[in-house]
C-alpha angles and dihedrals in degrees: 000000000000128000088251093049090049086053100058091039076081111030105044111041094179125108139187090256088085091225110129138236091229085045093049092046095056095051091045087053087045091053096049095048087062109048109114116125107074118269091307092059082043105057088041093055093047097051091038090064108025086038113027098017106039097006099220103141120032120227094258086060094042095049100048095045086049088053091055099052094047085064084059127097103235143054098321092201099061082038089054082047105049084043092066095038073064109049093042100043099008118239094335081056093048098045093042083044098051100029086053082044090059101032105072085050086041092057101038095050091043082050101047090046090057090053082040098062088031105056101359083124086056116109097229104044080040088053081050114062083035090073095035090059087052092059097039089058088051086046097050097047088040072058097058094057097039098059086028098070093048092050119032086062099149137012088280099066096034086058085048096044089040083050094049092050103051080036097061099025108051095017100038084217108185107270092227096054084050088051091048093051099040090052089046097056084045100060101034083052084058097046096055085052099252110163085213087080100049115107133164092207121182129099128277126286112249106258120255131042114005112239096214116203103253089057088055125108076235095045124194091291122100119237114245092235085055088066118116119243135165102224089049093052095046092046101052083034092062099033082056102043095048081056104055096031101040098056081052096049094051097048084062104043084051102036101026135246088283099049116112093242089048090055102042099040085052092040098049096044082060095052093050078062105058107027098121120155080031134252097338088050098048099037093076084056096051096036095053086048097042100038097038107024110026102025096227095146160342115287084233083058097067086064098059098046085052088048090052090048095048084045089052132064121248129042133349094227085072088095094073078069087068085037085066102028088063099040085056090037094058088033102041098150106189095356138088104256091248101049088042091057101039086059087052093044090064092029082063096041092044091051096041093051111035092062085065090057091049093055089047107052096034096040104035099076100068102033088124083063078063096056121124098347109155107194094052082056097049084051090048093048093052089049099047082047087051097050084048086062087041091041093051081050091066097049087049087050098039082048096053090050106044103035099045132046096208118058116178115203110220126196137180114163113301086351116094124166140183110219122184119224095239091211079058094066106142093221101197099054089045096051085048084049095059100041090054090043084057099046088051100052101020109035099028092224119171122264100232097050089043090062096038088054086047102039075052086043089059099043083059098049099043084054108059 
């Protein structure tokens, strides 16, 4: 791409396709209005209007652009989403697309902290995130068997997905450097030919008629703003990384290396490098950092922040948002508490969003480069096995903390385990937890309508 057309990939949002900007702005606020459900409900909202509803892009399109995001670090559905902004209305598209994907979960979370802090000691909020942890627990093991029975398809993942757990879970190994090994085995399985390491990926097609691509308002051509070219991608690459990097650099020149935004804003832009599998399977990884290293905050707290997040649109990750509103608000240095944990609120949201940008615009261009490589697919299969093990490890450690009031502590050497005191079995969330649980597998009830009947469920039983 040349520096004209660059120029004009900002300036002139408008494309051949006869869709609007104005058009295009109102279906992208629409989506993100109604992206509650996880990544799946996502997904599904986002084909079921630009594919089956304006039939802008056709399912082959839609397919391969979702498998490339699913090889990212990061939330797939706003990338997904910031990928077609793109593709319709170039790199204004993509930033309106993905920025009006994250507000509406910006503004709820930063909301419900506020009422957190505020009147977290109340009976009835309290009753409330009582029952919300119930059903999260429910949600993150309905998870592990969701992404569970796409990925551990043969022995091999299973074997990926058995090592990541005990790794993770009796010897707290770095998810990231889970993530790294088990891409590594992946790829270098694929490689040697082994039919253990083929997967399709992707998600399922919507059922009904098939849009192809040619009868698309896209088409099957590319856009000439869509062709890879290297001045183009250094030149996004480095605009984007100065923005996320640079913010980051100057809080710790000016407070200092110790200080709590320095630390959040360097812990979570690693995290927007390793979140693959998406917020489950991140979450063992962050609580185990924020509860245990940084004392950030409570293990039960982590609950909250992921009930908050299920009850909100947008994505899940957005609970690392709470993760850093309540470490500033409890270690607020110079600043009032409240001032201290809304800017890093946005200091968390704004690290852990700009790097997606910055894989989609640098790397979408030359996604057909990506088609049918085997050994990059290989790579992706034994990570999403892998985030199936460390996902199954949340839902342990959400388990031992919300069901039980006693939690020991037992090392030996590398090994280190969390083990609950049975006689301290806390009976009413148990009993929640299995009803949801039930409601969930049994019943197929939505998620949203099981939290908002638990969350009800605690108020009640906190009240009387």
């Amino acid at each position: 791409m040349n520096d004209t057309a660059a120029q004009a990939d900002l300036a002139s949002p408008q494309s051949a396709h006869g869709v609007s900007f104005g058009e295009a702005l109102k279906v992208w606020a629409r989506v993100a209005a109604l992206s509650f459900g996880g990544p799946a409900g996502q997904i599904a909202v986002m084909h079921r209007i630009v594919v089956d509803e304006k039939r802008w892009i056709g399912e082959g399109r839609f397919l391969h652009a979702l498998n490339y995001c699913m090889l990212l670090p990061g939330p797939e559905a706003q990338q997904l989403a910031v990928y077609f902004g793109w593709l319709m209305h170039r790199t204004l598209g993509g930033l309106i697309a993905g920025l009006l994907f994250i507000l509406p979960g910006f503004l709820s979370i930063l909301a419900l902290s506020y009422v957190y802090v505020i009147f977290g000691d109340a009976s009835v909020v309290e009753g409330l995130f009582f029952g919300l942890k119930a059903a999260v627990l429910a949600i993150v093991v309905q998870a592990v068997f969701r992404i569970g029975s796409r990925a551990l398809t043969n022995p091999a993942m299973l074997a990926i997905a058995a090592i990541a757990f005990i790794a993770i879970f009796a010897f707290r190994v770095p998810f990231p450097l889970i993530v790294l090994l088990a891409g590594v085995i992946g790829y270098l399985g694929s490689k040697s030919g082994s039919r253990l390491f083929r997967t399709a990926g992707g998600h399922a097609a919507a059922n009904g008629a098939i849009l192809q691509d040619r009868d698309s308002l896209l088409g099957e051509a590319m856009p000439a703003h869509a062709r890879p070219g290297l001045g183009w991608s250094l030149k996004i690459s480095g605009t984007l990384l100065c923005l996320w990097l640079l913010p980051v650099a100057l809080i710790w020149f000016v407070a200092g290396g110790n200080s709590v935004f320095a630390q959040i804003g360097i812990f979570f832009s690693k995290m927007a490098v390793v979140t693959f599998g998406g917020a489950y399977a991140v979450l063992a990884y962050v609580a185990q950092e924020a509860v245990q290293h940084y004392g950030w905050l409570k293990p039960g707290e982590m609950l909250d922040g992921l009930g908050m997040a299920e009850t909100t649109p947008g994505p899940l990750i957005m609970v690392l948002q709470f993760v850093g509103f309540l470490g500033a608000y409890r270690d607020p240095g110079s600043l009032s508490p409240m001032a201290a944990a809304t800017l890093a609120a946005i200091l968390t949201t704004w690290v852990t969003f700009v790097p997606c940008f910055l894989w989609i615009f640098l790397g979408a261009p030359f996604i057909e480069r990506l088609r049918g490589n085997a050994a990059l697919s290989g790579a992706l299969s034994a990570i999403t096995a892998a985030v199936v093990g460390v996902i199954l490890n949340l839902a342990v450690w959400f388990a031992v903390h919300t069901l039980f009031g006693q939690v020991t502590v037992l090392v030996a050497g590398p090994l280190r385990l969390e083990l609950p005191a049975p006689a301290t079995i806390i009976l009413p969330s148990a009993l929640l937890a299995v009803a949801a649980a039930v409601a969930l597998f049994r019943f197929k009830i939505s998620v949203l309508l099981v939290l908002g009947l638990s969350a009800f469920a605690g108020m009640l039983w906190t009240l009387l």
